[in-house]
Backbone bond lengths (Angstrom), bond angles and torsions (degrees), N, CA, C in turn:
res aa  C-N    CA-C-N  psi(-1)  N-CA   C-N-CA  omega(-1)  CA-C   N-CA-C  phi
1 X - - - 1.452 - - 1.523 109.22 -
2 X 1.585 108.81 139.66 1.650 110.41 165.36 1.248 124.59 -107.52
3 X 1.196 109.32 165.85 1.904 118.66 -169.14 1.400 102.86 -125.81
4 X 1.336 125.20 103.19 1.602 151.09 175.11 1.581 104.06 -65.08
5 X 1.868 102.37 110.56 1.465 86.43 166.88 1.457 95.19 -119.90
6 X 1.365 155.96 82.86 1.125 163.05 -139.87 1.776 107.10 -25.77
7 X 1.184 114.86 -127.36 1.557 137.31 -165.45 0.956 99.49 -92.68
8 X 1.963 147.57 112.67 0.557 165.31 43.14 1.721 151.59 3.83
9 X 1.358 110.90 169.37 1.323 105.69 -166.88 1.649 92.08 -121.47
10 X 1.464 128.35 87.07 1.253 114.35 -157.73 1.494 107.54 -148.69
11 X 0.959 126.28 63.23 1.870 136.15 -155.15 1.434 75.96 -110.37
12 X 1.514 111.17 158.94 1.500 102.52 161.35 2.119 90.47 -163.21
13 X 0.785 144.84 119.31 1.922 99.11 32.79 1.925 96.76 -102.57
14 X 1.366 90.88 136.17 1.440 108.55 171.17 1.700 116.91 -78.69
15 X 0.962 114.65 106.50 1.720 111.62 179.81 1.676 117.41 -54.35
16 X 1.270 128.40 133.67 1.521 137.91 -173.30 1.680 85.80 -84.65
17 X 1.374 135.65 118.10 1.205 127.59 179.81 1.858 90.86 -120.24
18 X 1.099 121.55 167.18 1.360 135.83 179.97 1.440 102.33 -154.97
19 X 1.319 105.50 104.80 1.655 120.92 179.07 1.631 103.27 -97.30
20 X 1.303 78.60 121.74 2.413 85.12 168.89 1.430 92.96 -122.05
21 X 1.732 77.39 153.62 1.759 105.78 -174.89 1.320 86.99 -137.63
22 X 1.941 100.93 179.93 1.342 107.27 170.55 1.593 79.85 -120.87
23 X 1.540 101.29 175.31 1.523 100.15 164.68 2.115 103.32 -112.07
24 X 0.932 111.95 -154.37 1.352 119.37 -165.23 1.666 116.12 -71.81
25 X 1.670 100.45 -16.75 1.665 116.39 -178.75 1.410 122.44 -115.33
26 X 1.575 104.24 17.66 1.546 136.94 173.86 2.056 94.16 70.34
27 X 1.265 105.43 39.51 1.889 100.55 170.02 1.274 104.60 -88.68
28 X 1.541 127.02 135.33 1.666 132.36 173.63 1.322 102.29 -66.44
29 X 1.092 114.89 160.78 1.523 138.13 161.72 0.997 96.48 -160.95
30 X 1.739 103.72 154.98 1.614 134.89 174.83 1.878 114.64 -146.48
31 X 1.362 92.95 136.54 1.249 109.82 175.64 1.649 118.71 -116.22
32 X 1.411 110.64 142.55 1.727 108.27 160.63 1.286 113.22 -110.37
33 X 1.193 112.50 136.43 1.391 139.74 -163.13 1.598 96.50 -139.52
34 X 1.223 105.23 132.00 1.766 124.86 159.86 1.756 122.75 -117.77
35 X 0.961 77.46 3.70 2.052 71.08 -175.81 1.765 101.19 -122.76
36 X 1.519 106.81 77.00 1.230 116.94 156.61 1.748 118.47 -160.41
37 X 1.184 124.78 -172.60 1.276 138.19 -170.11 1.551 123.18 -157.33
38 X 1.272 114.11 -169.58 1.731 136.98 165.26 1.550 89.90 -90.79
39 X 1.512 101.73 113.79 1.671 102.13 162.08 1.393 106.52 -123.38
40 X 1.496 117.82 20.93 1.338 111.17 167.81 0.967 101.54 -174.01
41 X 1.555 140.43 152.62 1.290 142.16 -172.40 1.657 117.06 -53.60
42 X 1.120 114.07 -23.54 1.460 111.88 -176.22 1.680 99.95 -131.26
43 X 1.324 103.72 20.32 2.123 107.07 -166.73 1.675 95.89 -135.35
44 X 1.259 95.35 131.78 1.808 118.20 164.37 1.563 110.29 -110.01
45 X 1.605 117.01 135.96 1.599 117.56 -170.38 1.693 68.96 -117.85
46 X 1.585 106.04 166.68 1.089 127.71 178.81 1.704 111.73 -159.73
47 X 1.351 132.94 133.16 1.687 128.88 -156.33 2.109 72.12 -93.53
48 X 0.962 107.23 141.03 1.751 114.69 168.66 2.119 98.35 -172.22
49 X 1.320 86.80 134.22 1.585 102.85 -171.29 1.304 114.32 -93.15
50 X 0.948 144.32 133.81 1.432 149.72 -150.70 0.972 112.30 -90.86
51 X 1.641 139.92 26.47 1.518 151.06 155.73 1.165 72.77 -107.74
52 X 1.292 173.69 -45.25 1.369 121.57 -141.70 1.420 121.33 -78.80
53 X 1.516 134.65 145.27 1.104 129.16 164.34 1.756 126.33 -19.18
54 X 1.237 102.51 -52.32 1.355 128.82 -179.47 1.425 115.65 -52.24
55 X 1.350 120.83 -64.42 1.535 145.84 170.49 1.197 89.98 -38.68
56 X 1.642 138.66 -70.06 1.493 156.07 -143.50 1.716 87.99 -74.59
57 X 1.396 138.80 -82.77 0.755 98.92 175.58 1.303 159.79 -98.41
58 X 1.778 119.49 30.77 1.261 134.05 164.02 1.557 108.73 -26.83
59 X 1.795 72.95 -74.13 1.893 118.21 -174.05 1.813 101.59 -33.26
60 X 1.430 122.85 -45.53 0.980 127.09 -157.55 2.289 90.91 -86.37
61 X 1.017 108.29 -62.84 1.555 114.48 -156.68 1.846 88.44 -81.32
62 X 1.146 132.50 -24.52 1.355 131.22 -173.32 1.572 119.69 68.27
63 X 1.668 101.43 6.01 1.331 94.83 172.53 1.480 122.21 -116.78
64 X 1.142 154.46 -124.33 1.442 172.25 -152.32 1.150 120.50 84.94
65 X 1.275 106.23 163.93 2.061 129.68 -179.54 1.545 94.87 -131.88
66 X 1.392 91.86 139.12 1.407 124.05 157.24 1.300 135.21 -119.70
67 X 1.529 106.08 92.62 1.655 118.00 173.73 1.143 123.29 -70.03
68 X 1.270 109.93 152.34 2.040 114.50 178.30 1.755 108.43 -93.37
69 X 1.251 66.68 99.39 1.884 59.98 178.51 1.763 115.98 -72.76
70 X 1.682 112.42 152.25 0.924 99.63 -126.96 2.014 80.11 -136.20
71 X 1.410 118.58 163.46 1.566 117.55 171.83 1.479 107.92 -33.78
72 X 1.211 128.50 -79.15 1.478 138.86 170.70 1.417 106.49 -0.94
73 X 1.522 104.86 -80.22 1.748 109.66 -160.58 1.621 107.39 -108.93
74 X 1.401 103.77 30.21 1.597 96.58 150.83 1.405 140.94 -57.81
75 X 0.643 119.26 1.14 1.715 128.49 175.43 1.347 111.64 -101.30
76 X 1.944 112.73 -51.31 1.519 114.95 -178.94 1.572 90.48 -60.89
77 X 1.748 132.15 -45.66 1.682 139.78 -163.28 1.786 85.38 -42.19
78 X 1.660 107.71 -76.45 1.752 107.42 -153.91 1.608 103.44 -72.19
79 X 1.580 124.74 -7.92 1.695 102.87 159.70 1.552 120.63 -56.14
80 X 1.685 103.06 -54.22 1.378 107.47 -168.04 1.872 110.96 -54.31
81 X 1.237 115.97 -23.51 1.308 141.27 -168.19 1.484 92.78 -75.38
82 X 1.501 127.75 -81.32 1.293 123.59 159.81 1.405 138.73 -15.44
83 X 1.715 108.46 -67.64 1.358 114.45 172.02 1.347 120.65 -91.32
84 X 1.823 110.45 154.95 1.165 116.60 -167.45 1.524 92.77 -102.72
85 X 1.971 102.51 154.16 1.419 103.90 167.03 1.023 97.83 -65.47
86 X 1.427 126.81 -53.78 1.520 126.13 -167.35 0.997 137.68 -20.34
87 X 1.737 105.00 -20.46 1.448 120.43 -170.40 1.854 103.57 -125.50
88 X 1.006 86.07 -45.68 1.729 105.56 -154.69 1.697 91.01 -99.81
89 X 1.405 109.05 92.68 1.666 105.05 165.32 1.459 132.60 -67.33
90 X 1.432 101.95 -14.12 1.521 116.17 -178.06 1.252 128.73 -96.24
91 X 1.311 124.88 17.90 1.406 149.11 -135.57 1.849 105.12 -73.36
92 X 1.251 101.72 -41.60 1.781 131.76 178.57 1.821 92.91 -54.76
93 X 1.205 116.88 -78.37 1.041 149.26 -107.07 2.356 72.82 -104.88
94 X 0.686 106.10 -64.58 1.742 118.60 171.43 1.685 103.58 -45.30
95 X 1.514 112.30 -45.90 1.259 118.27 170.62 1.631 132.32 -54.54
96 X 1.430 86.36 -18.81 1.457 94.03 -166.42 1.795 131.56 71.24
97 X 1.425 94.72 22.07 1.349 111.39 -174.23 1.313 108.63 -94.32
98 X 1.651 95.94 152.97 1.917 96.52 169.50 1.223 110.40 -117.64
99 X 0.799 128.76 170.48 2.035 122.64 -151.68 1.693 80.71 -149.51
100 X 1.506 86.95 143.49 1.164 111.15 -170.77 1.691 113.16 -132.64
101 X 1.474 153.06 140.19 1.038 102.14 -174.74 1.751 107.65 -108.73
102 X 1.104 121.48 147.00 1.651 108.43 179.46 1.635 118.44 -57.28
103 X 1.088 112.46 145.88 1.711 127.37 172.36 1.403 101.64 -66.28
104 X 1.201 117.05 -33.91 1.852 113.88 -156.26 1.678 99.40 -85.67
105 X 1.925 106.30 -57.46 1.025 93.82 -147.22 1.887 100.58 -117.70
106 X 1.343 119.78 -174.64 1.863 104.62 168.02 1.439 101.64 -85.33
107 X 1.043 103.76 81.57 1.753 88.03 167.86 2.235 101.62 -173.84
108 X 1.659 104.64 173.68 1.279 95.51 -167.70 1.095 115.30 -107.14
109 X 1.363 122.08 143.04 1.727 119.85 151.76 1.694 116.59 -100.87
110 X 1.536 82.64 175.49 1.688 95.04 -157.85 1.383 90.51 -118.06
111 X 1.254 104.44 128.27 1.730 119.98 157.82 1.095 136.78 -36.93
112 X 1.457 105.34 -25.94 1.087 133.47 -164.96 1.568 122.58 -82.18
113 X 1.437 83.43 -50.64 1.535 105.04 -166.20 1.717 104.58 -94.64
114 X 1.205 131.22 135.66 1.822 117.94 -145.03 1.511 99.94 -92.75
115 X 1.905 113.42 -25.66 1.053 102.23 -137.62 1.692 96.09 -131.66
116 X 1.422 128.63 102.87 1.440 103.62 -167.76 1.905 98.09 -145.08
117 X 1.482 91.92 138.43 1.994 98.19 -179.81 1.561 91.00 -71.92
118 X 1.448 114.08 143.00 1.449 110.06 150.29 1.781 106.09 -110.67
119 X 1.527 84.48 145.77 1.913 95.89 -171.43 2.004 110.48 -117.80
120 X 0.925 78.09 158.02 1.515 88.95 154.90 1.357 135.13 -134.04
121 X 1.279 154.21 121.34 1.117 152.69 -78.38 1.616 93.76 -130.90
122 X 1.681 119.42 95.39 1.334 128.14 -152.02 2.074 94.42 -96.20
123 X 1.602 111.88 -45.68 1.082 119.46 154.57 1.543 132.31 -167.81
124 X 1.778 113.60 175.14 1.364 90.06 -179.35 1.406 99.56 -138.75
125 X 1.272 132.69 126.06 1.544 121.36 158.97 1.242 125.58 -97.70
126 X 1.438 132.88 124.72 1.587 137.50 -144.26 1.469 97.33 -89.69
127 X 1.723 116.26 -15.87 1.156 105.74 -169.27 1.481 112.73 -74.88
128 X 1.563 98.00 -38.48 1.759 111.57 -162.87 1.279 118.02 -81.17
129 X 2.157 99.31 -20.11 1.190 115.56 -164.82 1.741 127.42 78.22
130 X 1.378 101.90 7.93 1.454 105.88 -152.51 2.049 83.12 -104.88
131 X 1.343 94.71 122.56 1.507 118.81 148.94 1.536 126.79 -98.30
132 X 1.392 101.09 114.09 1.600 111.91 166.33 1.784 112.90 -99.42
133 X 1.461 96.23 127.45 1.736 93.23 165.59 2.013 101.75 -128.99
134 X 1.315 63.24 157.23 1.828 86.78 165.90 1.897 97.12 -59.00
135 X 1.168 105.26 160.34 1.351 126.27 152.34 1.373 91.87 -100.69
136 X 1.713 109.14 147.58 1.577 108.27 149.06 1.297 103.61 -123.84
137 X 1.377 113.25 -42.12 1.629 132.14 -169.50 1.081 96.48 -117.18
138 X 1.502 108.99 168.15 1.348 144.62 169.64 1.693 97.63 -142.36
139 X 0.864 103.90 119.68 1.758 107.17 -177.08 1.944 93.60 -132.21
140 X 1.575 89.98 138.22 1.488 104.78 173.97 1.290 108.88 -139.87
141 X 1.049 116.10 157.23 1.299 126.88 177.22 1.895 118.34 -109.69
142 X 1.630 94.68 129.46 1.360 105.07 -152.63 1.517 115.41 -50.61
143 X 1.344 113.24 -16.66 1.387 116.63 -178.53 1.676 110.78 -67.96
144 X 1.221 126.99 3.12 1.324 133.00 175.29 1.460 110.85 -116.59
145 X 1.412 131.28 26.92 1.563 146.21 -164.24 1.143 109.10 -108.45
146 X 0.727 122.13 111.66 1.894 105.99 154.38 1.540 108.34 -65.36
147 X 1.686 106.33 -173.29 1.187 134.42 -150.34 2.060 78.04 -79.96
148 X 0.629 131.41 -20.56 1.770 125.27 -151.25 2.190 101.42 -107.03
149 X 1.642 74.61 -27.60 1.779 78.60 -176.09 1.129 119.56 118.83
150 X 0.942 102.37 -6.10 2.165 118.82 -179.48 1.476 111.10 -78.87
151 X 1.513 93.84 164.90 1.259 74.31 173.19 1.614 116.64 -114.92
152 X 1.087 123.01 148.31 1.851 124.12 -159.88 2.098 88.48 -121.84
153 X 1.375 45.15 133.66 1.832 70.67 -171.70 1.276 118.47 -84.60
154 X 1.492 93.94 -22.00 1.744 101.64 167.50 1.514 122.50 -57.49
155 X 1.663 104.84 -30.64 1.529 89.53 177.94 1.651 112.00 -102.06
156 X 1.331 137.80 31.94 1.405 161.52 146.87 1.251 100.70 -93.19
157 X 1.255 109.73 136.35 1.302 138.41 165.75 1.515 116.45 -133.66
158 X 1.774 111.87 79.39 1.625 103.85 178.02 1.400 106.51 -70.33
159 X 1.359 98.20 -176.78 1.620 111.49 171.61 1.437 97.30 -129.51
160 X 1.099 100.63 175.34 1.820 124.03 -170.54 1.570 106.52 -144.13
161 X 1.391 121.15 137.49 1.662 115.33 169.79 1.071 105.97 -94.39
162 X 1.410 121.75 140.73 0.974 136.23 151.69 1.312 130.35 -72.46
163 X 1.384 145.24 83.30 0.834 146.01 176.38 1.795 124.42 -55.16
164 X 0.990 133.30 -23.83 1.370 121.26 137.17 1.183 170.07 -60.48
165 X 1.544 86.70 -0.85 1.947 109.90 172.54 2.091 92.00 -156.49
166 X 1.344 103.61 40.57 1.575 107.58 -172.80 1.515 120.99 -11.07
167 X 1.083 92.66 67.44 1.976 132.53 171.62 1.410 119.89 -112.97
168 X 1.305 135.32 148.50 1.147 144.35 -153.82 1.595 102.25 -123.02
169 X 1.577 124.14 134.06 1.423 123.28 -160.30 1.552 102.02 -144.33
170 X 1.125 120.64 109.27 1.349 130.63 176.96 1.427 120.08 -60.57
171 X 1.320 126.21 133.90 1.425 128.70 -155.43 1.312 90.61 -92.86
172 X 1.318 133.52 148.42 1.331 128.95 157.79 1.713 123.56 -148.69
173 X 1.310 142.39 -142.03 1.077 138.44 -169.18 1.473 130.15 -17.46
174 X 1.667 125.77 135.19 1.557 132.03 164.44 1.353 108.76 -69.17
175 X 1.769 91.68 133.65 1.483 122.85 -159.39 1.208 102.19 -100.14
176 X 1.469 127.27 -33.20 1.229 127.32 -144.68 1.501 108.06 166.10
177 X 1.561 118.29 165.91 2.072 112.33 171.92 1.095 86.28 -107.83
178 X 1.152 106.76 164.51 1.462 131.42 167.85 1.367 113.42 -99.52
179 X 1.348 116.36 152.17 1.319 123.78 173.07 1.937 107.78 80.81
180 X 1.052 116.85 9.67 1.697 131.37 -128.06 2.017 96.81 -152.50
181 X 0.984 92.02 -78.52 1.360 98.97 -162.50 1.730 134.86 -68.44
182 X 1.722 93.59 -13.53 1.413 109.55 -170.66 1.957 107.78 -93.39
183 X 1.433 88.68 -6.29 1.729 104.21 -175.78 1.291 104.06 -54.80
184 X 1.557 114.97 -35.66 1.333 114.29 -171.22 1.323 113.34 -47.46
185 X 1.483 111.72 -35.06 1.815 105.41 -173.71 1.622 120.53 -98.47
186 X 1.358 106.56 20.30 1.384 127.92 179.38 1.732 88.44 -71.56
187 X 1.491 118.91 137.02 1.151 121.35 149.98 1.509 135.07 -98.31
């Protein structure tokens, strides 16, 4: 038997994303956002509302990065999530983050955080809220490498929101390959 809870916001696992911008006087900001994905092989959509600090200055520099926030900096992840640039200019800096600036794109990464797409700002509609960027980069940080250069996931630990008890749940152990494992029921 099933239990109907109508229309909802309830995808799971929801990705912890942390979008940095600069604003117009090269100041970082970061946002958390959960309601986006890969909507194209080289494109990330992301739901972001057009008051946010963040949105304001994408729109303006045309670039941003999106880090995975990760077990480690969950707490600095749901401050930035909490506070608005709008208000709070120091938001980075409260985080305990170190800002870095990307080679690829105008916008910042965090030291912190190992693993982050940098985009460029492909489009935005204010109505839907929906931001598309380019991927250009994928930048990681070597402390998540193995010996070969890859990246091992064992030493990352993202998180995921849970949107049903709005709690945060660390992803962990390989289940299975992909592309690989479902052959078994091929006849």
């Amino acid at each position: 038997m099933r239990k109907n809870f109508g229309a909802q916001t309830a995808l799971f696992p929801m990705p912890v994303f942390i979008i940095g911008t600069y604003d117009e006087n090269m100041i970082p900001d970061a946002m958390n956002a959960a309601w986006g994905g890969i909507s194209e092989e080289n494109e990330i959509s992301i739901c972001v509302s057009a008051g946010h600090k963040t949105t304001k200055n994408l729109l303006k520099t045309g670039a941003f990065t999106v880090s995975i926030a990760d077990e480690k900096n969950m707490i600095s992840a749901d401050y930035v999530g909490i506070v608005s640039g709008n208000d709070v200019n120091n938001k980075i800096e409260n985080a305990k983050w170190t800002v870095l600036k990307s080679e690829h794109v105008n916008a910042p990464l965090f030291e912190e955080l190992p693993l982050a797409l940098e985009c460029r700002v492909k489009s935005y509609d204010e109505n839907a809220c929906r931001l598309v960027g380019e991927i250009v980069n994928l930048s990681v940080d070597e402390s998540i490498l193995d010996e070969d250069g890859e990246i091992d996931m064992s030493k990352f630990v993202p998180i995921t929101y849970n949107p049903f008890h709005h709690t945060y749940i660390k992803l962990g152990e390989t289940v299975g390959t992909a592309f690989s494992d479902g052959k078994k029921l091929e006849k």
